[in-house]
C-alpha positions as CSV (number, residue, x, y, z in Angstrom):
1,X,-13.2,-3.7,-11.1
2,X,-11.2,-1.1,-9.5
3,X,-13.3,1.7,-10.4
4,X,-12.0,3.7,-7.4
5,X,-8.4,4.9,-6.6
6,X,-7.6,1.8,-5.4
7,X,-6.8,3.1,-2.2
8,X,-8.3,3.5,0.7
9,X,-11.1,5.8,2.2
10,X,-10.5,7.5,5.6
11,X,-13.6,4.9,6.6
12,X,-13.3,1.3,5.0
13,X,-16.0,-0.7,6.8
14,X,-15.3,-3.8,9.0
15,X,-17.4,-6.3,8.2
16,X,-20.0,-7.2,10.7
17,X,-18.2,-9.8,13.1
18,X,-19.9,-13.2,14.1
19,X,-18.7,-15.2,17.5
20,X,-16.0,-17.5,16.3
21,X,-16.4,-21.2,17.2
22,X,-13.0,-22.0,15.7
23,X,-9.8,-20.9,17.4
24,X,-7.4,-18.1,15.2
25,X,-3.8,-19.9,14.1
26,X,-1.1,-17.7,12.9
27,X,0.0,-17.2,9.7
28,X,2.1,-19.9,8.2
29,X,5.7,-19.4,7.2
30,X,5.3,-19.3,3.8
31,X,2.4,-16.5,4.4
32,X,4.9,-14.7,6.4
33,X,8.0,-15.6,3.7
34,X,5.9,-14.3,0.4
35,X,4.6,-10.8,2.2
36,X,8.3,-9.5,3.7
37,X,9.6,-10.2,0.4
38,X,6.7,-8.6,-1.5
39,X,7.7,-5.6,1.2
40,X,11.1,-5.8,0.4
41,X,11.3,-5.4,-3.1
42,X,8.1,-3.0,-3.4
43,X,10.6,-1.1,-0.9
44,X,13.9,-1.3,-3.2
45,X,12.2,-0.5,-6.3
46,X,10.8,2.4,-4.9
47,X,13.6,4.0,-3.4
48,X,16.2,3.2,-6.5
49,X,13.7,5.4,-8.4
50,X,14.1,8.1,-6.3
51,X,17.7,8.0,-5.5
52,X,20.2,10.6,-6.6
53,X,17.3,13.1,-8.2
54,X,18.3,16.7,-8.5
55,X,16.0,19.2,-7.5
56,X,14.4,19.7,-11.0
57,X,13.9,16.3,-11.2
58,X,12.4,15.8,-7.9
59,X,9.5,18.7,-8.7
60,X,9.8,18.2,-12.5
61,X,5.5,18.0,-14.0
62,X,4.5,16.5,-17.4
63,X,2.1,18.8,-17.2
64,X,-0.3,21.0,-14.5
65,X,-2.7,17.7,-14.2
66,X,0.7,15.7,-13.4
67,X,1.9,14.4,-10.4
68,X,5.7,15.3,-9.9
69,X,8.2,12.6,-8.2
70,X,8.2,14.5,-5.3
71,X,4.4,14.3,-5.4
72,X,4.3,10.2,-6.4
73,X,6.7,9.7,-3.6
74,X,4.7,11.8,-0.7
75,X,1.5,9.8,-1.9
76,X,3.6,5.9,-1.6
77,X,4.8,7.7,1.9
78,X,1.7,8.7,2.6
79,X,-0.4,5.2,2.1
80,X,2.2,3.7,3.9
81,X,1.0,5.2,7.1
82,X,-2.6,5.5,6.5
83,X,-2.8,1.7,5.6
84,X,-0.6,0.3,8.3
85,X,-2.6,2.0,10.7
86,X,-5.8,0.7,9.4
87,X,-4.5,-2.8,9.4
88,X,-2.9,-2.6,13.2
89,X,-5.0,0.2,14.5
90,X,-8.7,-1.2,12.9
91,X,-8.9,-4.6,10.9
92,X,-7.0,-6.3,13.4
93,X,-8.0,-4.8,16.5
94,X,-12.2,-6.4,15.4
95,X,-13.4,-9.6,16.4
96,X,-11.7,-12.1,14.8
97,X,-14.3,-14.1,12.5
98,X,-13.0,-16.9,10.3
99,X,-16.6,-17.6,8.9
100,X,-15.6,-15.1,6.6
101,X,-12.7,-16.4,4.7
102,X,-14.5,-17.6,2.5
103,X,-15.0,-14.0,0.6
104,X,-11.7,-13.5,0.8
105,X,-10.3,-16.9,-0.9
106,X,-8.1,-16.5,-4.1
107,X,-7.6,-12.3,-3.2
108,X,-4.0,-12.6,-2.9
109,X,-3.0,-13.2,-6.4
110,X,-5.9,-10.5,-7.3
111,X,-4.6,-8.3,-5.0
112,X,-1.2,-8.1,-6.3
113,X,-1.5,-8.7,-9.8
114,X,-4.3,-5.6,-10.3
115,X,-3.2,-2.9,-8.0
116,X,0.3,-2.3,-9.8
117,X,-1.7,-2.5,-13.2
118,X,-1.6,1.4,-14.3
119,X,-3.6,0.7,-17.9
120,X,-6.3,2.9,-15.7
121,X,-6.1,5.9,-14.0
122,X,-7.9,6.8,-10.7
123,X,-7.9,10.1,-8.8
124,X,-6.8,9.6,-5.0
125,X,-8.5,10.1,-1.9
126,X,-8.2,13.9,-0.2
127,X,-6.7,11.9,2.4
128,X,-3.9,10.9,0.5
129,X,-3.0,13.5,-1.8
130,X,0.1,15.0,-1.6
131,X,0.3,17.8,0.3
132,X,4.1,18.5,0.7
133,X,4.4,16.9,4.5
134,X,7.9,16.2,4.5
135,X,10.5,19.1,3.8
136,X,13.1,17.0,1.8
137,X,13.6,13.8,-0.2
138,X,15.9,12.6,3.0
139,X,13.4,13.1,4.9
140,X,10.7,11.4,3.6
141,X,12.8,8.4,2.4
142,X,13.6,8.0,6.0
143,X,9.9,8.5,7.3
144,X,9.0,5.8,4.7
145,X,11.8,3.4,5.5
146,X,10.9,4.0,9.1
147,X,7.3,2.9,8.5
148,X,8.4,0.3,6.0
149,X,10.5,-1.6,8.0
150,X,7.2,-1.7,11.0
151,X,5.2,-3.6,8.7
152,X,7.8,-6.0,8.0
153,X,8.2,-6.4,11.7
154,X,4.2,-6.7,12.2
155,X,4.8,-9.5,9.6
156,X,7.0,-11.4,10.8
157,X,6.5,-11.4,14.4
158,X,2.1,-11.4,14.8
159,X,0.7,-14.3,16.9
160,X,-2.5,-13.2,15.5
161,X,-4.3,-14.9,12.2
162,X,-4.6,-11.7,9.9
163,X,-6.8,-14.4,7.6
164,X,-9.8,-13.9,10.3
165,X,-9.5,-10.2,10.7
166,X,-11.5,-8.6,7.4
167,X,-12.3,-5.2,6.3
168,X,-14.3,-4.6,2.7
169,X,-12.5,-2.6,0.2
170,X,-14.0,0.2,-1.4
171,X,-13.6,-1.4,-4.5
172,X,-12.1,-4.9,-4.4
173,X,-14.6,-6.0,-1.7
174,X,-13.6,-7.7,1.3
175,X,-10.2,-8.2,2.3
176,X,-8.2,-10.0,5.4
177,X,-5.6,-8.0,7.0
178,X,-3.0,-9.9,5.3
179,X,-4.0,-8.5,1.9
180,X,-4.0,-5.4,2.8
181,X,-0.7,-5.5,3.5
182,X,-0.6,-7.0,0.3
183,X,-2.1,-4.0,-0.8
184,X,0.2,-1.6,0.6
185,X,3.3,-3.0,-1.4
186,X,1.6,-3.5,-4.7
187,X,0.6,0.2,-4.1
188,X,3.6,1.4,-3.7
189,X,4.3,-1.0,-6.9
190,X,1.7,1.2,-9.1
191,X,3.4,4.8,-8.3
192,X,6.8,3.5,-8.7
193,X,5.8,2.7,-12.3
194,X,4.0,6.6,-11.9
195,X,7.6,8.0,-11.1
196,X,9.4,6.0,-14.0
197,X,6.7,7.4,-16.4
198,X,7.5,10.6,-15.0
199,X,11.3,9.9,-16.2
200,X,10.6,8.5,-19.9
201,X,8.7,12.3,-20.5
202,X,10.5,13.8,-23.4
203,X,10.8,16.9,-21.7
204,X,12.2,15.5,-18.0
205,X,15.5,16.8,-17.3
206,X,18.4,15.4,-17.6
207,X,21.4,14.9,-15.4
């Protein structure tokens, strides 16, 4: 089913909005409750795997059709931005239409069982390809805690129904807001498991 890189185009398609007849609600607490947690530990796995890396670990390759850590980590910092900013800046900013929920029913659990799944491989977007943005590990562990810690604030504290605000997926279809955020964390799930595959190489360095 994901037959693409799981992640994100520079144009994902909002799906054509109908006039809504129903008034938006918020999310509910336990909506609220199981994303910031998702968040939080996507976030604490991610940065324990790159904590305390020397230099020839940071930019150690498996091989020259391997990401480095330092490469996995730019492409989680990366997607961070890119897909918060499609959520805030796009998805959420079109006409609400709760007619559609219907397509998205059930996604959740999809959402964040299959992204993290790394039994396939998928090449990423030009967009988000690393590209050595940041100058040093400190530097983009703060960028990405920075950005991090705004989606848990956009979490927490939208008046807005993210369930009525959808955008279709390039390969897991449609989508609400809410699981793209979803989407987000179970991303940066799936290259955390890159970077600790990275480690297990026979040939990584040692301390």
């Amino acid at each position: 089913m994901l037959k693409t890189a799981l992640l994100f185009l520079c144009s994902v398609p909002l799906l054509p909005a109908q006039t809504a007849t129903t008034a938006s609600a918020t999310l509910t607490d336990q909506e609220r409750e199981f994303a910031v947690k998702h968040l939080q530990n996507s976030e604490k796995m991610f940065l324990e795997s790159i904590a305390g890396l020397t230099p020839e670990q940071w930019n150690f390759k498996a091989g020259p059709d391997r990401w480095s850590i330092a490469e996995c980590a730019e492409h989680i910092t990366i997607s961070e931005d890119f897909i918060s900013g499609l959520v805030r800046d796009k998805i959420m900013q079109a006409p609400a239409d709760p007619s559609k929920r219907s397509e998205t029913k059930g996604k959740d659990e999809l959402v964040v069982e299959k992204v993290p799944d790394r039994s396939r491989k998928f090449q990423a977007p030009e967009a988000i390809t690393p590209k050595k943005r940041w100058p040093t590990p400190d530097v983009l562990v703060a960028h990405f805690k920075e950005s991090r810690a705004a989606s848990i604030n956009f979490v927490e504290t939208t008046q807005d129904d993210m369930r009525d605000h959808i955008a279709a997926h390039p390969a897991m279809g449609p989508l609400d807001a809410y699981q793209w955020i979803l989407l987000m964390s179970a991303h940066t799930e799936r290259h955390t498991a890159q970077i600790n595959e990275v480690k297990a190489d026979p040939k990584y360095p040692k301390p």
